[in-house]
C-alpha positions as CSV (number, residue, x, y, z in Angstrom):
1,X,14.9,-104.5,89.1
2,X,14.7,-106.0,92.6
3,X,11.8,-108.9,92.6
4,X,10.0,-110.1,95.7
5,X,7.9,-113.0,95.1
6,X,5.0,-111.2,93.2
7,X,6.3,-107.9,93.2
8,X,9.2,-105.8,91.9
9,X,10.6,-102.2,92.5
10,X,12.1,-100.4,89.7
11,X,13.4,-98.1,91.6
12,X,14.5,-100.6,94.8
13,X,17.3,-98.2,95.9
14,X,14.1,-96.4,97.5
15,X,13.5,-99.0,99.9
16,X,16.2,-98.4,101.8
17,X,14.4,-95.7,103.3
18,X,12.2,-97.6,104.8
19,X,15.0,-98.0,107.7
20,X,14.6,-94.6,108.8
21,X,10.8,-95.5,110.2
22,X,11.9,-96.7,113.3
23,X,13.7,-93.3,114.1
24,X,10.9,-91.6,112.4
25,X,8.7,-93.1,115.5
26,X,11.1,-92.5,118.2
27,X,11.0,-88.4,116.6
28,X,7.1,-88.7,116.8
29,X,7.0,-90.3,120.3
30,X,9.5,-87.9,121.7
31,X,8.2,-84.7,120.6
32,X,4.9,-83.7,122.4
33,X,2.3,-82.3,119.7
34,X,1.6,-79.0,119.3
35,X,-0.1,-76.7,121.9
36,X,-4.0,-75.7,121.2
37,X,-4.1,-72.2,122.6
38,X,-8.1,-71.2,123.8
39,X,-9.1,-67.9,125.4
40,X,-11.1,-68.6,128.6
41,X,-10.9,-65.4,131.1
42,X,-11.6,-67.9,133.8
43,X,-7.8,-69.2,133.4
44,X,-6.9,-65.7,135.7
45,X,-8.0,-67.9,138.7
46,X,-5.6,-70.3,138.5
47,X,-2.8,-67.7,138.3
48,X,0.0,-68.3,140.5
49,X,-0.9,-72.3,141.2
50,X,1.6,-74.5,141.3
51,X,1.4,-78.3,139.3
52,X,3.6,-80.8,141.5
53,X,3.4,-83.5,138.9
54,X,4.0,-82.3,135.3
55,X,3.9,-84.9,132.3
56,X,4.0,-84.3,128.7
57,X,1.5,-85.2,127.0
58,X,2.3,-88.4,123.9
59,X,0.7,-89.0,120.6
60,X,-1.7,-92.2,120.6
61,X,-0.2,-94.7,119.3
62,X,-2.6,-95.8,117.0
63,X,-2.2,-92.5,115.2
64,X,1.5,-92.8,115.2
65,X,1.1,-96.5,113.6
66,X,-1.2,-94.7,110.9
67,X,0.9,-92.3,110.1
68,X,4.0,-94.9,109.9
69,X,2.0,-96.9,107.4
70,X,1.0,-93.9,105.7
71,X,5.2,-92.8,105.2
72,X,5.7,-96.6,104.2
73,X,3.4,-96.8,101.2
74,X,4.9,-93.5,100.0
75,X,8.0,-95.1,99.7
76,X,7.0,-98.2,98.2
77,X,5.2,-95.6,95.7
78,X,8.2,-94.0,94.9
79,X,10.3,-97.0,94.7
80,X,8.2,-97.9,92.0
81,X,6.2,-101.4,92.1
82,X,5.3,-103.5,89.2
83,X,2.8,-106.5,89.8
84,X,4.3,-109.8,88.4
85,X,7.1,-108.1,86.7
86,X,8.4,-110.3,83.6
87,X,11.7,-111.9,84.8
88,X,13.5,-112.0,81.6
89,X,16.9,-110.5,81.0
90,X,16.5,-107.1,79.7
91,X,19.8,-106.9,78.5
92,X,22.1,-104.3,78.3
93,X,23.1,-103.2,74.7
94,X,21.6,-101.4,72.0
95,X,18.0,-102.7,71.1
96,X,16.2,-102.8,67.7
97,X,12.6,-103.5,67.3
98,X,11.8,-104.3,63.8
99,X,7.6,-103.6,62.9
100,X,5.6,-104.8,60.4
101,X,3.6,-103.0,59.1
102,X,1.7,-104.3,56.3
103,X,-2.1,-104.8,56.2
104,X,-2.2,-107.7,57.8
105,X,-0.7,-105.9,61.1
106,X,-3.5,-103.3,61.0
107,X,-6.4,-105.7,62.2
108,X,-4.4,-105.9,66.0
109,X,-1.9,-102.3,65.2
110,X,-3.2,-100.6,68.7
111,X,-1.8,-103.9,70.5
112,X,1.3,-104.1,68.4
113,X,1.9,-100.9,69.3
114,X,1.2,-101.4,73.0
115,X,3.8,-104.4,72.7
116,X,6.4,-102.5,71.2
117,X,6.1,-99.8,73.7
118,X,6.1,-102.4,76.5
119,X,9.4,-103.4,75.2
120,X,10.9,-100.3,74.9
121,X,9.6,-99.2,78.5
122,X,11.9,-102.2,79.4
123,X,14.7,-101.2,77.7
124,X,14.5,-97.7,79.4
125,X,14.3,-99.0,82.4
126,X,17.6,-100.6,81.3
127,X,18.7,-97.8,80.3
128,X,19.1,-99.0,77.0
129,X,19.3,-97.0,73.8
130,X,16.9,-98.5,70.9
131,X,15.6,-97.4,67.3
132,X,12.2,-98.7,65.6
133,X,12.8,-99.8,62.2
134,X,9.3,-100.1,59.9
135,X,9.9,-102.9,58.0
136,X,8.3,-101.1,55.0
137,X,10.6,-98.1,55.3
138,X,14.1,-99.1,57.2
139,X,16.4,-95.9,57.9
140,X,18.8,-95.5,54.7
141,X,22.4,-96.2,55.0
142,X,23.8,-98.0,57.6
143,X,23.9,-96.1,60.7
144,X,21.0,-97.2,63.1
145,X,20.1,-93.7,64.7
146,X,20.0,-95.1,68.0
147,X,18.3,-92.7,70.8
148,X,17.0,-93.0,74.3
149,X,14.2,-95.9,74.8
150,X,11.9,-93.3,75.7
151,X,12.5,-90.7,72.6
152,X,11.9,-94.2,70.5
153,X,8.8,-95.0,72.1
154,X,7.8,-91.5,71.5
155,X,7.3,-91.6,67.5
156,X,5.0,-94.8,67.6
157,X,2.2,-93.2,68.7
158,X,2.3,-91.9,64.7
159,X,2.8,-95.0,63.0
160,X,0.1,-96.0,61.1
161,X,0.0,-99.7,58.6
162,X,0.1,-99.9,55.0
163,X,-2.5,-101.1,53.1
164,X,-0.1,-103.5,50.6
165,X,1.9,-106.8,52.1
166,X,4.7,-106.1,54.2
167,X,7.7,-106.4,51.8
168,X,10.8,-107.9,54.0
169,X,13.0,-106.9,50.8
170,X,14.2,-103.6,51.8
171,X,14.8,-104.5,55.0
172,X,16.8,-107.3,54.3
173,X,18.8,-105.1,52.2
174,X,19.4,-102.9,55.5
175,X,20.3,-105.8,57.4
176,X,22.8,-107.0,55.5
177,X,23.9,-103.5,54.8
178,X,24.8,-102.9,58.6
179,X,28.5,-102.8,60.1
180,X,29.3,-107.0,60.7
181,X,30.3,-105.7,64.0
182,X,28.0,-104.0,65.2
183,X,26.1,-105.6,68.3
184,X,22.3,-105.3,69.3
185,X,19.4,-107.3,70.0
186,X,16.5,-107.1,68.6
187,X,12.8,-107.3,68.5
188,X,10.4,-108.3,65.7
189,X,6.8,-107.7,65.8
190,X,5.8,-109.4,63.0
191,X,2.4,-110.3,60.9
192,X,2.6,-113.8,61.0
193,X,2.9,-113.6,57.1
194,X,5.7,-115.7,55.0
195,X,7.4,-113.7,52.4
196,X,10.4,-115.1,50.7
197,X,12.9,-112.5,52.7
198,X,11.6,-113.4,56.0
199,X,13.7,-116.4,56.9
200,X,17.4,-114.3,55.5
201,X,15.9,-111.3,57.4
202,X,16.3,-113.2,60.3
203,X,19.1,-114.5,60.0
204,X,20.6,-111.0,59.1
205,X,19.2,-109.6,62.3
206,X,20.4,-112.9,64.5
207,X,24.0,-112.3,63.8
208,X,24.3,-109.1,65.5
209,X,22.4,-110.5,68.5
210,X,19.3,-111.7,70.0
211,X,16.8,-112.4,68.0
212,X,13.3,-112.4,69.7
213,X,10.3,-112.4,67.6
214,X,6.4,-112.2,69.0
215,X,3.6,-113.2,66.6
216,X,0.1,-112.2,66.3
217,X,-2.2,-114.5,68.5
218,X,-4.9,-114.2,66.2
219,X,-5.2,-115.6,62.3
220,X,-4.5,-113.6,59.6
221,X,-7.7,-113.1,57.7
222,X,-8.2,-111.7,53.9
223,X,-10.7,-112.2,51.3
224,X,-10.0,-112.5,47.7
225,X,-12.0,-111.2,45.1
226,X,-15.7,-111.6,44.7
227,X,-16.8,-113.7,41.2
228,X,-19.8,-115.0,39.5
229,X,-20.5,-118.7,39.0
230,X,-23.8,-120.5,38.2
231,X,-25.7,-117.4,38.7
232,X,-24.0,-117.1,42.4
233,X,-22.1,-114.6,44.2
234,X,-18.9,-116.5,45.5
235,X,-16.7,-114.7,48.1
236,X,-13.6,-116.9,49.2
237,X,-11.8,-116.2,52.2
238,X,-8.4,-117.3,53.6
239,X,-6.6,-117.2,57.2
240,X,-2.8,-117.6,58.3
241,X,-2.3,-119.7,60.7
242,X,-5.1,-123.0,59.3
243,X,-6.3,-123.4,63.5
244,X,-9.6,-124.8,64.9
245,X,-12.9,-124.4,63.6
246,X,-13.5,-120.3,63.4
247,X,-16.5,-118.2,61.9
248,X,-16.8,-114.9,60.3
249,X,-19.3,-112.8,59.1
250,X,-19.1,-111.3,55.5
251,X,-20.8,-108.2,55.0
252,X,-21.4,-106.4,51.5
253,X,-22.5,-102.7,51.4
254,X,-23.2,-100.5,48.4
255,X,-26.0,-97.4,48.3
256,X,-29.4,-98.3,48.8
257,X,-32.2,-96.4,46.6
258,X,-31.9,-93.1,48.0
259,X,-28.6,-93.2,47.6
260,X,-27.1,-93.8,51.3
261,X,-24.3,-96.3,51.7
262,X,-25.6,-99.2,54.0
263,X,-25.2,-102.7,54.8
264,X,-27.4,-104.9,52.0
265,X,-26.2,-108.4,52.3
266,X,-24.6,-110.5,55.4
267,X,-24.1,-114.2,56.0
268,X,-21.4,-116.2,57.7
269,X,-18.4,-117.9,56.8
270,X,-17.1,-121.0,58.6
271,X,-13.7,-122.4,58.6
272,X,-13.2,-126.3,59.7
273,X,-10.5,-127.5,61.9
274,X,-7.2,-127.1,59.5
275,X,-8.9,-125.6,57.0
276,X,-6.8,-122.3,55.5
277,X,-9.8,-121.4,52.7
278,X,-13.3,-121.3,52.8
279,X,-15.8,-119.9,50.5
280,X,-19.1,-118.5,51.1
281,X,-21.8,-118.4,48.4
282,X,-24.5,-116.2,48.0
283,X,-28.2,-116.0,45.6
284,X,-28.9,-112.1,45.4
285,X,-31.6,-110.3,43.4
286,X,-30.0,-109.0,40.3
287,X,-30.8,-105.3,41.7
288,X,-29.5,-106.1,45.1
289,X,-26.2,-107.3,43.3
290,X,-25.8,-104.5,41.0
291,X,-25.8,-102.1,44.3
292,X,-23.2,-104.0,46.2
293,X,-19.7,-102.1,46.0
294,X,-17.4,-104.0,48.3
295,X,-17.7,-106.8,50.6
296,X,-15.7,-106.9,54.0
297,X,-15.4,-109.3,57.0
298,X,-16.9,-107.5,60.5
299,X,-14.7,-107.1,62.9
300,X,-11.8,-106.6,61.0
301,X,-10.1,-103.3,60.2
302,X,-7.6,-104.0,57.1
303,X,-7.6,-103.5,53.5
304,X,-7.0,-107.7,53.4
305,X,-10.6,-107.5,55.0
306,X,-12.2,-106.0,52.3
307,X,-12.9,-106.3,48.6
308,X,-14.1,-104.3,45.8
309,X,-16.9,-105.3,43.5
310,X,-16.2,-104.7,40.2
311,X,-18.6,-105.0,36.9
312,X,-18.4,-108.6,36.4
313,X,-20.9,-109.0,39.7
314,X,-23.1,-106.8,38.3
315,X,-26.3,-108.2,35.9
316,X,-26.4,-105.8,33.0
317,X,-29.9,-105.6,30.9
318,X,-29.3,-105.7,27.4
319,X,-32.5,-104.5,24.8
320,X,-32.4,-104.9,21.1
């Protein structure tokens, strides 16, 4: 990729058509424009008259200038510009871009995905070949199934998370599994989550190459089952990285009396500064508690988000 200053070319073997321009003016000057041919019968009386100056008549040169600047943005089109192109080395062997996917990858999975396909449109570029590995499910034995970048950017589109913890097991096992001497880089978009394969994982993937991994900017969040004490409804929730203060806002649904699911209860959460845990609590009716089902944080589309009520939430009468 050629770069200059703020812009790059993907394509900058293009631009070397922008020499012929100049010739492309001196065609447009020298070659008069085309004839406009009008039936007049009064043209019969000049028959037989003789011009003793003749000059050929020139395109403006405002409209050759326009169409000069028209020719050049077509090439710059073609050459194919990219606005503040990234400047690090794409590399040039195989690539490898490990995914989690685990629920706590679904609450940003359209971005990951966007990320992952940034990379591989890189790697094409490159002309790279590259494989995606799902961290869940790596590719059995030991042969990578590398393909073009853009073939591998192809099947993302139909990934879709889990709803369990992303389990780094099997794909340590595939890891260490591979040829020693086999070389690729590689690329892991991970969850932000510690498991205890994570940290050999890594090292397994960093000794065929480079190892570049890209972590979620947002926390983690999940909520842990809903209990009863002192007559309360107590809903704990927890977040991965413990940043600045943050809020949240719990929401519990269940059916109302006719029957249609809706929301019945919400109330916000806050985290302090550093704080990893918080817990909210809640005073509900005893008929308002026996209809809530599951409670889930707004905003955030993962099964960590959400949790099931079960009977112990639930304020049984008893008659004897």
């Amino acid at each position: 990729m050629l770069v200059l200053g703020p812009l790059g070319f993907t394509a900058p073997w293009l631009l070397a058509a922008l020499a012929a321009l100049p010739v492309l003016w001196w065609l447009l000057r020298a070659v008069p424009p085309a004839p406009v041919r009008r039936a007049f019968p009064g043209v019969t009386l000049l028959l037989g008259l003789e011009d003793s100056d003749t000059q050929t008549d020139r395109t403006p040169w405002w409209l050759l200038l326009l169409r000069m600047l028209a020719v050049a943005a077509i090439i710059l089109g073609f050459a194919g510009p990219v606005l503040n192109p990234q400047t690090r080395d794409a590399g040039s062997g195989p690539l490898v871009v490990v995914l989690d996917d685990g629920w706590a990858a679904a609450a940003d999975w359209r971005l990951r995905l966007e990320a992952g396909g940034a990379v591989l449109a890189e790697a094409g570029q490159a002309g790279r070949t590259a494989v995606v590995v799902r961290a869940s499910a790596p590719p059995p034995g030991t042969d990578l199934g590398l393909r073009a970048a853009g073939d591998a950017a192809a099947g993302l589109a139909g990934m879709q998370p889990e709803a369990w913890a992303s389990d780094h097991a099997a794909a340590l096992r595939w890891a260490e599994g591979l040829d020693p001497g086999e070389s690729f880089d590689t690329v892991w978009l991970s969850d932000g989550l510690a498991t205890p394969d994570r940290a050999a994982l890594a090292r397994a993937l960093a000794a065929h190459g480079a190892l570049r991994v890209l972590e979620p900017p947002a926390p983690r969040l999940a909520l842990r089952p809903a209990r009863i004490e002192d007559g309360l409804v107590r809903v704990a929730a927890e977040r991965v990285p413990a940043g600045g203060a943050q809020e949240i806002v719990i929401s519990g649904f269940g059916p109302d009396p006719a029957g249609v699911e809706r929301e019945l209860v919400s109330a916000t959460l806050g985290f302090g500064a550093g704080e990893s845990a918080a817990e909210l609590e809640l005073s509900l009716p005893p008929e308002l508690r026996n209809r809530v089902q599951r409670f889930e944080i707004a905003g955030q589309r993962s099964a960590g988000a959400v949790t099931l009520a079960d009977d112990s939430l639930r304020r049984r009468k008893v008659a004897l």
